[in-house]
C-alpha positions, 0 to 999 in steps of 0.5 A: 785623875781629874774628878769632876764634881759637877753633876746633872740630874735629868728628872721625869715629872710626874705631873708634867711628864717631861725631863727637868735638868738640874745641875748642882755641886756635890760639895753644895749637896754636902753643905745642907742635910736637904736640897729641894729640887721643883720641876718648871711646872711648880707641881712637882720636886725631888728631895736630896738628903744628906745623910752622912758624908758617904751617903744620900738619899733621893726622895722621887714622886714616880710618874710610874706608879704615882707612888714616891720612891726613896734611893740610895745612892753613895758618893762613889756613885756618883763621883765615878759613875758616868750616870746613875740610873734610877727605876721604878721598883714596880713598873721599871721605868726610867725615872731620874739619871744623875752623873756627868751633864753630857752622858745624862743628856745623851741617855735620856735622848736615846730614851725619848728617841725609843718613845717616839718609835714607840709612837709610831708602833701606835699608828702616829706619825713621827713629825720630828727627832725629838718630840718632846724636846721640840715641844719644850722648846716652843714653850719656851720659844712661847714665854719668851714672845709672851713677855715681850722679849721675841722681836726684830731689830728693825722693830717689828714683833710680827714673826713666823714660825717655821717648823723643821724635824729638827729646828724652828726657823724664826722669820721677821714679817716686815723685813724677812731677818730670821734665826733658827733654834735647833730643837733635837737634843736634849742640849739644843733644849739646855741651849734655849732655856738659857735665853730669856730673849730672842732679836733676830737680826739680818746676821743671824739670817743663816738658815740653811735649807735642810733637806728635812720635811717641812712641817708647820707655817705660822704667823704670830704677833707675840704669840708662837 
């Protein structure tokens, strides 16, 4: 049987109160008796500790109860189960999932997915599949035009945004090349934090029109 010792650790800030994703050996686990892992907002981490060969425990501040919570968790756990999931003592909620990449990223977009019709329970209309997926996206989409790094290939930065339910049209002012960023799963969101730059280009002026709501237009110089 092949043991896959990659592993994924999908968090939910309590600062920020979004996932971060981290992905990490277990021998690199091994190797130190402490890995500190910080989300994106610098307001917040989760501490490892290597304690013993078979065992480790994680330090957790909960967006729950606003208390730290100390797991334990042993190696088996976390060689053989698909995801570890791990709770709130108090209030029972979702804090953190730890296991293989796919099943983690899978559980906690089925958990945003329950936030949204949670959302619409309240009265709010629901916009797009995965709200807080699209959200990160264009925070991402939006460092990376602050920075100089969102153009076209005929030189232009002027570029408007197209909102979908489930993906972000970027569309060139002058020349009308575009590319699209899918934005509804917690893997379209690994995808785009990857980039550091976007150039559309007339290539990748594939979009095809989906039969999804249109939502938002915009037009930014630099800006998304």
């Amino acid at each position: 049987m092949l043991i896959n010792t990659c592993l994924t650790m999908g968090y939910k800030c309590n600062f920020c109160g979004s996932f971060e994703f981290f992905n990490v050996s277990l021998f690199k686990l091994l190797g130190k008796r402490a890995h500190t892992f910080t989300c994106r907002c610098n307001n917040s981490k989760i501490i490892v500790f290597n304690d013993n060969i078979s065992d480790f425990r994680i330090n957790i501040p909960c967006i729950g109860c606003d208390s730290n919570h100390i797991f334990t968790l042993s190696r088996n756990d976390l060689l053989m189960k698909p995801v570890s999931v791990l709770h709130c003592p108090h209030t029972g909620i979702e804090l953190c999932f730890i296991g293989a990449d796919e099943e983690v990223r899978k559980r906690i977009d089925s958990l945003e997915k329950k936030f949204d019709e949670l959302i619409d329970l309240f009265g709010y209309d629901k916009y797009f599949l995965n709200t807080q997926v699209m959200l990160d996206a264009l925070n991402k989409i939006h460092d990376i035009a602050e920075s100089g790094n969102l153009y076209c290939e005929c030189g232009s930065n002027e570029v408007e945004l197209l909102l979908y339910e489930d993906k972000i049209n970027l569309k060139c002012l002058r020349c009308f090349a575009s590319t699209v960023v899918d934005a509804s799963s917690n893997k379209d969101l690994k995808d785009i934090l990857k980039r550091n730059h976007i150039m559309l280009t007339k290539k990748s002026n594939d979009f095809i029109k989906s039969s999804a709501k249109h939502l938002v237009q915009k037009a930014d110089d630099k800006q998304c």
